[in-house]
C-alpha positions as CSV (number, residue, x, y, z in Angstrom):
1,X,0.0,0.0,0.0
2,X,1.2,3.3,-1.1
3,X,2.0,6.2,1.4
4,X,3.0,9.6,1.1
5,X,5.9,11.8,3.1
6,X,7.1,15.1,2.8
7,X,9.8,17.5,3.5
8,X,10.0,20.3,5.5
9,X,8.3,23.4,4.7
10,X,9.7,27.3,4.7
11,X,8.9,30.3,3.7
12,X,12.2,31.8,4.4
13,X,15.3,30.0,6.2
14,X,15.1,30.9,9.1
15,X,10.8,30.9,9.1
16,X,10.0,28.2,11.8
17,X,6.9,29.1,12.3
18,X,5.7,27.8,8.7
19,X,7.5,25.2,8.9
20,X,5.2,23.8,12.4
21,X,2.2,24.9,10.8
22,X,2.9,23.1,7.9
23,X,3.8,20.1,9.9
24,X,0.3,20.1,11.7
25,X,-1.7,20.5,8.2
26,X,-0.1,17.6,6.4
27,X,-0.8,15.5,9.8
28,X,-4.5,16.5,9.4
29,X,-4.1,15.1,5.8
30,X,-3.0,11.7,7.1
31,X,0.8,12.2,5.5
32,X,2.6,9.2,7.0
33,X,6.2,11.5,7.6
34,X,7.9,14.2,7.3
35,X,11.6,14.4,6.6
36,X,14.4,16.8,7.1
37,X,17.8,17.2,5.6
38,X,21.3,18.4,6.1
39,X,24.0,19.4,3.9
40,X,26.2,22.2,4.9
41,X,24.0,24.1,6.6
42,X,21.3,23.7,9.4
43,X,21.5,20.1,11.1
44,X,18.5,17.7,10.0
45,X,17.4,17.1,13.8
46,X,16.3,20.9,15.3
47,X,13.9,21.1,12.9
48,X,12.4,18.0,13.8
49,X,12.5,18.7,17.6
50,X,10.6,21.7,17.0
51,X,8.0,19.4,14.6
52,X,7.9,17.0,17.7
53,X,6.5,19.3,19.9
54,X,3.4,20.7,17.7
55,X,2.3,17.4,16.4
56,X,1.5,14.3,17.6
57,X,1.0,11.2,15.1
58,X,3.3,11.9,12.1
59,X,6.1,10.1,12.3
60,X,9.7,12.6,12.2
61,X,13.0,11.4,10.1
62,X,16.3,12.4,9.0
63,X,16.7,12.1,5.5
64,X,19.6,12.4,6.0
65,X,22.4,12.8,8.8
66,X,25.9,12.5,7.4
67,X,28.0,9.5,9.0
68,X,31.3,11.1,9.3
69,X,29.7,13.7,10.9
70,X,29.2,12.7,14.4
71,X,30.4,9.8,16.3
72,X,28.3,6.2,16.3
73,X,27.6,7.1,20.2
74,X,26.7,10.6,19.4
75,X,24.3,9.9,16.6
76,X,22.1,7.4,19.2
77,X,22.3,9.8,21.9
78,X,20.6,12.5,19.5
79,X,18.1,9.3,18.5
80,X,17.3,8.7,22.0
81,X,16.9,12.2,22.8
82,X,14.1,12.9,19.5
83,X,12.5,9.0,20.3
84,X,11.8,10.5,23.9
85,X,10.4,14.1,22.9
86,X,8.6,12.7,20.2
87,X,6.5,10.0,22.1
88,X,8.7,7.2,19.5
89,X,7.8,9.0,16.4
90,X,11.5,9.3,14.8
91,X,13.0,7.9,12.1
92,X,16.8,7.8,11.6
93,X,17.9,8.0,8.3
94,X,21.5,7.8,7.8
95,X,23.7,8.3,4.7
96,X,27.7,8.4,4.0
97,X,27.2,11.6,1.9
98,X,30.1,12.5,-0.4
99,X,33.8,12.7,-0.4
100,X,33.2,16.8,-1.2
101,X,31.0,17.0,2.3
102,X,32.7,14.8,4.3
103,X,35.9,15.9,4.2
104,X,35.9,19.3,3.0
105,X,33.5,20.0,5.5
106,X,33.6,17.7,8.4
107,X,37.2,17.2,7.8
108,X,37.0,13.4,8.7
109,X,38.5,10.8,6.1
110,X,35.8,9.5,3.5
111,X,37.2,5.6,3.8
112,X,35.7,2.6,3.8
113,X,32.2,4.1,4.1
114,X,30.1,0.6,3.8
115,X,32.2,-0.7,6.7
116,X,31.7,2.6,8.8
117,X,28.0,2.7,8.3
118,X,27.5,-1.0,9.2
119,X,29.8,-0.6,12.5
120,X,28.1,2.8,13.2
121,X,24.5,1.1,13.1
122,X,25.9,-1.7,15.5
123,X,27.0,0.8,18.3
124,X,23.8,2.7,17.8
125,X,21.9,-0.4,18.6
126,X,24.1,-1.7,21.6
127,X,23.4,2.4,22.8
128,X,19.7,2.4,22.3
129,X,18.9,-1.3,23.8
130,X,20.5,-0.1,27.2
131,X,23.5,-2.4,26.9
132,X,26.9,-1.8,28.5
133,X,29.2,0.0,25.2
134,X,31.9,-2.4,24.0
135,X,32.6,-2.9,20.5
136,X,35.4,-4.5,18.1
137,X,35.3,-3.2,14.8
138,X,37.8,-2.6,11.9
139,X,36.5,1.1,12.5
140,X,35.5,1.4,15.9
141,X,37.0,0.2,18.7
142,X,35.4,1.0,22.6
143,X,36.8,1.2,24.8
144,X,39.7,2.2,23.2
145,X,42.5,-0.4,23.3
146,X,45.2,0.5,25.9
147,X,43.7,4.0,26.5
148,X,41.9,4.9,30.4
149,X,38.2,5.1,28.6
150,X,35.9,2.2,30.4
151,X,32.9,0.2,29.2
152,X,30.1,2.8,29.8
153,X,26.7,1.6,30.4
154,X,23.9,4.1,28.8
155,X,21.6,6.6,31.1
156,X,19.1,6.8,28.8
157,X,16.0,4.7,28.8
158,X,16.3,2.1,26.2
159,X,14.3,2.8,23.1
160,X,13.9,1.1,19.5
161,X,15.5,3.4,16.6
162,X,14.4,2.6,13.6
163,X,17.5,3.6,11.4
164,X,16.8,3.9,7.6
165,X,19.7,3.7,5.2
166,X,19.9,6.0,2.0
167,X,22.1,4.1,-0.1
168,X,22.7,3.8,-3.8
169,X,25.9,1.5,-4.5
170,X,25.7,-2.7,-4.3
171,X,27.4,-3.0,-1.2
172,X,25.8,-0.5,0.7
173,X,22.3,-1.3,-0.9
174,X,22.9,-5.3,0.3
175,X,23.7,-3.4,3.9
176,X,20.2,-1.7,3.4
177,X,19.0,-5.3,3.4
178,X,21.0,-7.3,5.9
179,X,20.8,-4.7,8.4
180,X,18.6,-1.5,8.6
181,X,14.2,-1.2,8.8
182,X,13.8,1.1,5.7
183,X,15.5,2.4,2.6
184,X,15.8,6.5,1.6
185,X,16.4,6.1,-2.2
186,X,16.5,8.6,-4.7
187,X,18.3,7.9,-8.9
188,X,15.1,5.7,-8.8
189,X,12.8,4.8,-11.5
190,X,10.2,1.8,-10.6
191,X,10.5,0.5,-14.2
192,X,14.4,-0.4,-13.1
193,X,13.9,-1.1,-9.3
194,X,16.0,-4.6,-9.7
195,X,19.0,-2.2,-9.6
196,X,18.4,-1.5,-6.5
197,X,16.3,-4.2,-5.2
198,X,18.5,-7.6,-6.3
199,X,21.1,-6.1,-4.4
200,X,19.0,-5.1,-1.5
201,X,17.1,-9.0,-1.6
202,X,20.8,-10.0,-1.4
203,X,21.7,-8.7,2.2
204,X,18.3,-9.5,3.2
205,X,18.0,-13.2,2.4
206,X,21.8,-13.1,4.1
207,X,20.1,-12.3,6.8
208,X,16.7,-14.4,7.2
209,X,15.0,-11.3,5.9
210,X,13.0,-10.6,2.9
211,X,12.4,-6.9,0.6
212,X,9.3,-6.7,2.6
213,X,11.0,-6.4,6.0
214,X,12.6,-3.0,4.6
215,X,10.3,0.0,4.4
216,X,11.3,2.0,1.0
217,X,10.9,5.2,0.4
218,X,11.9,7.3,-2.9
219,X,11.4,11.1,-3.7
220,X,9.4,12.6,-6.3
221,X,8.5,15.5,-7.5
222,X,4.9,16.0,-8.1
223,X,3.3,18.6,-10.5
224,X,-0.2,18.7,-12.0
225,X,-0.9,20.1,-15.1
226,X,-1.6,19.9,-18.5
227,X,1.0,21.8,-20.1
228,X,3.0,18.3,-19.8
229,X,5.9,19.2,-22.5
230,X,6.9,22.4,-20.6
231,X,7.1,20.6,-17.0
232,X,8.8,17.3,-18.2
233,X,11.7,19.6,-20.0
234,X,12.0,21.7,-16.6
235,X,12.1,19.1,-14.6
236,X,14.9,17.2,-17.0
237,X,17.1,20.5,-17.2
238,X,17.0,20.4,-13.3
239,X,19.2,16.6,-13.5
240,X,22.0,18.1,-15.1
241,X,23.1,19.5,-11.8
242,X,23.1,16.4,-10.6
243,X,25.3,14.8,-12.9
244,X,27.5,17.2,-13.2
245,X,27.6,19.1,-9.8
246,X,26.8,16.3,-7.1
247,X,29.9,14.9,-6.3
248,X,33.1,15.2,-8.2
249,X,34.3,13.8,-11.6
250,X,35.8,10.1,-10.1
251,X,33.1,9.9,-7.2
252,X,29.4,10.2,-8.0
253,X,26.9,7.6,-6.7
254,X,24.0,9.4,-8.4
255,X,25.8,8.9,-11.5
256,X,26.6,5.2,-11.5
257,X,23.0,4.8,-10.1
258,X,21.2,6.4,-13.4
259,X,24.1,4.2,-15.2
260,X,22.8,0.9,-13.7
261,X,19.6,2.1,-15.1
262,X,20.8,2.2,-18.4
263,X,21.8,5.7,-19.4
264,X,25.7,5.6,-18.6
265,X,26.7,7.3,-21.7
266,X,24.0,10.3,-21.6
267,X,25.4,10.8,-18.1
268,X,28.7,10.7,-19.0
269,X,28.2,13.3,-21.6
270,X,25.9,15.8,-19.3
271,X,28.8,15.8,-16.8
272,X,31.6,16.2,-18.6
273,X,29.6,19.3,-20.7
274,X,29.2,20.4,-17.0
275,X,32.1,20.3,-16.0
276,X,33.4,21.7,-18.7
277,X,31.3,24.8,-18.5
278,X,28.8,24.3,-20.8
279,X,25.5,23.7,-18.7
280,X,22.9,24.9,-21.1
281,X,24.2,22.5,-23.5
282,X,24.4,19.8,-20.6
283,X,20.6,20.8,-19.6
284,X,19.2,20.0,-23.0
285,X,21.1,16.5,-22.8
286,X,18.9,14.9,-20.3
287,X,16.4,12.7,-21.7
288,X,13.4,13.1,-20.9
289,X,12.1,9.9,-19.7
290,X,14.3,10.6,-16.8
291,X,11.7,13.3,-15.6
292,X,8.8,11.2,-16.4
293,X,9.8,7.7,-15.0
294,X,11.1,9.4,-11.7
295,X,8.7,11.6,-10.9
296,X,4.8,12.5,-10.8
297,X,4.3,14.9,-13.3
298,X,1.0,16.0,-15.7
299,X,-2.1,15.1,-15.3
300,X,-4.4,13.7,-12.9
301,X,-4.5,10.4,-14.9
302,X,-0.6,10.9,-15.8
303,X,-0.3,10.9,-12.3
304,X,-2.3,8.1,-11.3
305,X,-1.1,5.9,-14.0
306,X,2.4,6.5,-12.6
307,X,1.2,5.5,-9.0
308,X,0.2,2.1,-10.2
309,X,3.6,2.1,-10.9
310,X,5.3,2.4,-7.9
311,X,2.7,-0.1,-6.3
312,X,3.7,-2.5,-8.5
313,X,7.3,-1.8,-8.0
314,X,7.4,-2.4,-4.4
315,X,7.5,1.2,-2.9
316,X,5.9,1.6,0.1
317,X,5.9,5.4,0.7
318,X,6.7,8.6,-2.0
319,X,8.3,11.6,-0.2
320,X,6.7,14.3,-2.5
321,X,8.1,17.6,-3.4
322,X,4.7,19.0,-4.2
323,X,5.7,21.8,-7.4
324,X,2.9,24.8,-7.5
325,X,3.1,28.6,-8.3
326,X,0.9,29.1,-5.1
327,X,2.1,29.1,-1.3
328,X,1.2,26.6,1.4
329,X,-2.5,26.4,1.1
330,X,-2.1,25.5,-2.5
331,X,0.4,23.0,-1.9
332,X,-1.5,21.3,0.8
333,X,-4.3,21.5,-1.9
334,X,-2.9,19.7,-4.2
335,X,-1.2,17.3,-1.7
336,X,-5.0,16.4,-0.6
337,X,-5.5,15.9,-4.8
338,X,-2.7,13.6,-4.4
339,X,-3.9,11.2,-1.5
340,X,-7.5,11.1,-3.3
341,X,-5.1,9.3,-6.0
342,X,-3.1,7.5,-4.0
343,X,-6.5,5.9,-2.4
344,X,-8.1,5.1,-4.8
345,X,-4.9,3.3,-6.5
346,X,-4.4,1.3,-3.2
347,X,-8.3,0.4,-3.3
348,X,-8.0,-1.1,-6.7
């Protein structure tokens, strides 16, 4: 059954007042989350702990915090910290972000990500089921050997996180499966979802699990109208940022993602045009059924046609970036248009 998320909402940056209003109207809706990010900027958890405390049912997830960015033990103490103000309403979603981010930024080493992710989630769950902290990894090692640090058990009343992965490469996709509740993707079209999925069944069935023990969730954009030509070109155009600006020329995972989908050389091309300086020429290089197969874009039966889709797929919840020329009222309008569809696909 098809669900809908969405992100946070602003009028300005620093306008947090829309942003809880905006939270309390899509939880009248019946949205099933709403999600906050971080890049360089404002962290993806304040938000949410000012969502927490005017709503009461939607569940609240990072999509995502950066691993690299704060230590395994940190990251659980900030879970345990939004589980208890929420009432158990979070969600953390965790991601290894980009070489750029990670160490231009955070000035930690971008190495052996999959590893650090999978002895990150371990430590967070030793944290958050009450346990006394001791862990040998490759990574992470605590105590620390030799060193005066001790076996600390946690204060904190233990509490299930869920911990959602967004991953895109094999190994960290069969991770996705083997070890975390739920899946953040994005790159995604559901008429490829085997590139994502084999590898994620993979780590599952490792495991004992199946795909249906992972909640996935992919983004869309979603834009009603009927001038279909003018949106789906936009919306293209808007890709070549991403293939040529999201990450760096070696190292970009939304890259290799659309190239597992099939369109390696079309990527190829729109970065190095990018790179190279010529964007508008990159811009008109991105075909089109990119926009169309990846989003929800057109009409109302465009739309719904498109949901069947995903159903079919094996998503369980869209996180929709609703597109309108209005403000909030108008997007929460056409968010309600959306769950009529949604409805009556699931009903069919």
């Amino acid at each position: 059954m098809l669900r809908i998320a969405v992100g946070l909402h602003r009028n300005s940056a620093d306008d947090w007042d829309s942003a809880a209003i905006w939270a309390q109207e899509v939880e009248k809706l019946g949205i099933d989350s709403i999600w906050s990010a971080e890049t360089w900027g404002i962290d993806g958890v304040t938000p949410l702990a000012r969502i927490a405390s005017s709503t009461e049912r939607i569940r609240l997830g990072t999509g995502i915090l950066q691993i690299g960015a704060r230590t395994p033990s940190g990251l659980a103490m900030t879970a345990l910290g939004m589980q208890s103000i929420s009432n158990d309403r979070f969600v953390l979603g965790l991601g290894v972000s980009g070489v750029a981010i990670i160490e231009g930024w955070h000035g930690s080493r971008f190495d052996r990500p999959v590893q650090t992710t999978k002895e990150t989630i371990d430590i967070i769950r030793i944290v958050s089921s009450g346990e006394r902290l001791e862990y040998a990894g490759s990574i992470f090692q605590l105590p620390i050997p030799g060193g005066e640090g001790r076996a600390i058990r946690p204060s904190a009343t233990p509490r299930h996180i869920p911990i959602w992965l967004a991953s895109l490469g094999p190994r960290n996709l069969r991770l996705t499966g083997s070890h975390a509740d739920g899946w953040i993707g994005t790159s995604f079209m559901p008429e490829t979802a085997d590139a994502f999925f084999s590898h994620m069944r993979e780590g599952a069935e490792s495991q004992g699990r199946t795909l249906d023990d992972i909640e996935k969730m992919v983004p869309v954009a979603f834009e009603l109208t009927e001038d279909v030509d003018r949106v789906t070109r936009n919306h293209a155009e808007g890709y070549a940022f991403t293939f040529g600006a999201m990450g760096t020329r070696s190292h970009n995972f939304y890259n290799a993602a659309w190239a597992r989908q099939g369109f390696a050389d079309e990527v190829r091309e729109i970065q190095k045009l990018w790179l190279d300086g010529d964007r508008d020429e990159a811009k008109r290089r991105v075909p089109l059924e990119i926009a169309t197969q990846s989003n929800l874009l057109g009409t109302a039966d465009l739309v719904t046609d498109r949901l069947r889709v995903y159903r079919a797929a094996g998503i369980d919840i869209l996180r929709v970036d609703v597109r309108t020329e209005g403000g909030m009222q108008e997007r929460l309008d056409h968010l309600g248009i959306l769950l009529d569809l949604v409805k009556k696909v699931n009903a069919e």
